[in-house]
N, C-alpha and C positions, 0 to 999 in steps of 0.2 A: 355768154350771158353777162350782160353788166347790172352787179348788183349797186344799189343805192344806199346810202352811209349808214341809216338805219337796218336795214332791212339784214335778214338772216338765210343764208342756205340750208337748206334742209340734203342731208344724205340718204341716200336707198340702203333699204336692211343691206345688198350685194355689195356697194360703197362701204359701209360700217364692216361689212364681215371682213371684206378685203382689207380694208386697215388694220382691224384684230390682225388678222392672222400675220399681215407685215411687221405691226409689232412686237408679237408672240415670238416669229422666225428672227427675226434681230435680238429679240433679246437673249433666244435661247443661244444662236451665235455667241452674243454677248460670255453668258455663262460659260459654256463650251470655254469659249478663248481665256479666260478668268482662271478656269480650272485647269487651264492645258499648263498658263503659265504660274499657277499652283502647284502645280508634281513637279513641274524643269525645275520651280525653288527649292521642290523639297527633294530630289535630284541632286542639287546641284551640292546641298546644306550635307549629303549623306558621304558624297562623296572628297568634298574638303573635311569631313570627319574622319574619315577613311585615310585621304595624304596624312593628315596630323598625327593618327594612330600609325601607319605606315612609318613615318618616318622616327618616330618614337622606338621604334620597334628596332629599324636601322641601328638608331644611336644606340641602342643597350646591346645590340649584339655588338656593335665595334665594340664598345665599354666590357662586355664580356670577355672579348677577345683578346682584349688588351689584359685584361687580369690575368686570364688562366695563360696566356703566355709570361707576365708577371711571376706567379705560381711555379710554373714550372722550371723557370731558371733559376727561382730560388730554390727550386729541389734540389736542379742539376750542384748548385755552390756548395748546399748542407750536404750533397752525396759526398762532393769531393774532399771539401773541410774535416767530413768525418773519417774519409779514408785515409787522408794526409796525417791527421792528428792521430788516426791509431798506427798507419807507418811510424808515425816519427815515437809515440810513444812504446811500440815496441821495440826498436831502436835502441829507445835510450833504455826501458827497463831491462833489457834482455840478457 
């Protein structure tokens, strides 16, 4: 049907309902896909929060490690410093 520059198509309620409902299902797609690639951001937001914390975590326990090994050789020096120093001062007091 060839229409004329003026003139106007008119649609069938079945035509109109069919369009609803194509653009109803597109948009819901629409949303759908909006919201799928909403959670993968808030996914993705949870988990580089997660590495950060992680590795934070990492570094304090190296940093601990490194201390209480610190700690501990300086025990091991003061055991021996104070053994050596009451050796030799019994020694000399004796």
């Amino acid at each position: 049907m060839i229409l004329k520059e003026n003139s106007m198509r008119y649609y069938s309620d079945s035509e109109v309902d069919f369009l609803i409902d194509e653009i109803i299902e597109a948009a819901m797609e629409a949303i759908d896909q909006a919201a799928g690639e909403a959670a993968r951001a808030a996914v993705l937001s949870m988990v580089e929060r997660e590495a950060v914390l992680l590795r934070e975590n990492q570094r304090l326990q190296n940093e601990s490690e490194a201390i209480r090994k610190t700690v501990f050789r300086n025990t091991v020096i003061t055991g021996l410093l104070c053994f050596a120093s009451g050796l030799i001062a019994g020694l000399i007091f004796k």
